[in-house]
C-alpha positions, 0 to 999 in steps of 0.5 A: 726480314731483320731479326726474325723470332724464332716464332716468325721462322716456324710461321714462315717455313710452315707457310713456305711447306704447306703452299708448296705440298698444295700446289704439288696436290694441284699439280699432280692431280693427286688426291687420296682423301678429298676430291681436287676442290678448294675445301681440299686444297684449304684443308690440305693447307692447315694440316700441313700448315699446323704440322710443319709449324710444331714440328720446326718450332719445337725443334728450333726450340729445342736447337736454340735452347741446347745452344743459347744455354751453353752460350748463357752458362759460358757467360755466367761462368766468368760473371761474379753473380752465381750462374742463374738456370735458363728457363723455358725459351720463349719462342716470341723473342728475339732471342739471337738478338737478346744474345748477341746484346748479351754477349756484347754487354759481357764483353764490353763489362770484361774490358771495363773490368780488364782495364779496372784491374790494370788501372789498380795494379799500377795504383797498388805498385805505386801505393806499395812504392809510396808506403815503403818510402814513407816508412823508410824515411823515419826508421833510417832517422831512427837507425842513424841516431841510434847509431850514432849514439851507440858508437861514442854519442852516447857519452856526448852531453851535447848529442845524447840528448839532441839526438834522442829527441830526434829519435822521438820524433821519427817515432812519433811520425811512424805511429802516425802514419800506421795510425793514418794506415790503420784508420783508412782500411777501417773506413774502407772495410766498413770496421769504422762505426759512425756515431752520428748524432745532431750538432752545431757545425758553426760551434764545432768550426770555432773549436777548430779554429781556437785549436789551430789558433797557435800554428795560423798566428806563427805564419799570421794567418787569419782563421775565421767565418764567412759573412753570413755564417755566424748562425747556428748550423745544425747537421747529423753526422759523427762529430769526432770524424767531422772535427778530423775532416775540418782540421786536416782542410785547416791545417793544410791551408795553413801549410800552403797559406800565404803570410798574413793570409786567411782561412775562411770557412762558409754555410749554405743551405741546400735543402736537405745537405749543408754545403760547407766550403773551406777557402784560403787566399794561399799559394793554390794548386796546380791543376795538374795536381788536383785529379790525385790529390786525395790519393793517399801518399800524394803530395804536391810539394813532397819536400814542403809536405815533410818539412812541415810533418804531414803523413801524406795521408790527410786529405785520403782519410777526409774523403773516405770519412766523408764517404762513409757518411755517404757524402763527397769532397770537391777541391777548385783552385787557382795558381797563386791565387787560392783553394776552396774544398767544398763537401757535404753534410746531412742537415738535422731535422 
């Protein structure tokens, strides 16, 4: 018998007891009741029958019970939920079976969450290595043109001025990664109110480019719409967070952008979302890079990413301000070929 209840146990030790008080009935020649017949002997049978079955199930109900709800309170103690009281044992389960896949079920959610964890430590050792370093790297600029300017530079027409420029800059690059840091722990937290309301994308998309037109025009890079996407594209979203998400996807395909090359953005319907896909003809990305790359701090060429001011923080803030409009980014990219990020957006009624 596999995976017997304990309903099934009782009705199989009481069928075992009573045919075994029978034929000792029978056997004997014993009978102080009945006369040695058949209705005796039926008889004989159901009153043990019933007796040995109520007694074993109510005491295998009551083994089980002390038993499993240790097991269960166990459980419960190391799950997040709040322990949950076990009801009365229902006799026609499979209640060893219920527990052991109960068990397992733990089990397997206590590795899942062991490795989770460990996964995590290593992601916060490295994110904590990456703020350091990324905030060190303007405070020393800022320490050395200090510095230098209050041991003689100061005096120096020709370096007081440079280098307080300098110091500006680093400045303005560290209040832009606190500002980065800062927006991406309210998106996380959900401190970050969307104001979503209906507008034109492809109105928006044509802002974006006019804003960027100076920078695409300095690497002669061609800024503009796929063919087929010059009509109105109306969507529901926070306007302000997606022009943030279009000129970071921009701005980067400027970066990694091929002199006299083109960033081309296109609208396609997919019934209740419209699928936007942002393409360059740039120097793409190595597959290797792609897994991380909206990790925050993550670059793929870290001493271009500096060079041409970027925070590192970029395409982090684009995923979670897709994400907290319950949408999500993919990236495709050949080597030396190109990139294409595609997302999502709720089309308006």
């Amino acid at each position: 018998m596999k995976n017997p209840t304990p309903r099934i146990l009782s009705l199989f030790a009481a069928l075992i007891s009573a045919i075994i008080v029978v034929l000792a009935e029978y056997l004997t020649e014993i009978s102080l009741i009945f006369e040695k017949n058949w209705i005796s002997m039926v008889v004989v049978f159901l009153i043990t029958f019933v007796s040995i079955f109520f007694i074993f199930n109510l005491l295998l109900e009551h083994f089980i019970y002390r038993k499993i709800k240790l097991i269960y309170k166990t459980i419960n103690t190391y799950k997040d939920s709040k322990t949950t009281a076990l009801g009365k044992v229902n006799m026609s389960d499979d209640i060893i079976g219920n527990v052991s896949k109960e068990v397992t079920e733990w089990e397997k959610n206590r590795t899942d969450e062991i490795a989770e964890l460990k996964k995590m430590e290593v992601f916060r050792k490295e994110f904590l290595g990456n703020v350091s370093h990324e905030l060190k790297t303007p405070i020393f600029s800022i320490q050395g043109y200090l510095h230098t300017l209050l041991e003689g530079g100061l005096d120096d027409p020709e370096v007081n001025v440079n280098y307080l420029n300098r110091a500006a800059a680093a400045v303005e690059r560290l209040c832009l990664i606190v500002d980065d840091l800062e927006a991406i722990s309210k998106l996380e937290s959900g401190e970050m109110v969307l104001d979503q309301r209906t507008f034109d994308l492809r109105e928006l998309v044509r802002d974006v480019f006019d804003s960027l037109e100076l920078r695409a025009n300095e690497r002669k890079i061609r800024l503009g719409l796929k063919e087929g996407s010059e009509r109105p594209v109306f969507v529901y979203a926070d306007k302000e967070r997606i022009r943030q998400v279009l000129v970071n996807l921009v701005v980067n395909s400027i970066k990694y952008g091929k002199d006299n090359g083109s960033t081309l953005i296109g609208f396609y319907d997919m019934d209740e979302h419209i699928l936007v896909e942002v393409t360059d003809n740039g120097i793409g990305i190595d597959p290797i890079h792609l897994p991380r790359l909206f990790e925050r701090f993550y670059r793929v060429d870290k001493s271009r990413s500096r060079e041409q001011g970027g925070t590192g923080l970029g395409l982090s803030i684009v995923k979670h301000i897709l994400e907290a409009h319950k949408q999500g980014i993919k990236v495709r990219s050949t080597y030396g070929i190109g990139t294409t990020f595609t997302f999502t957006l709720l089309k308006s009624n």
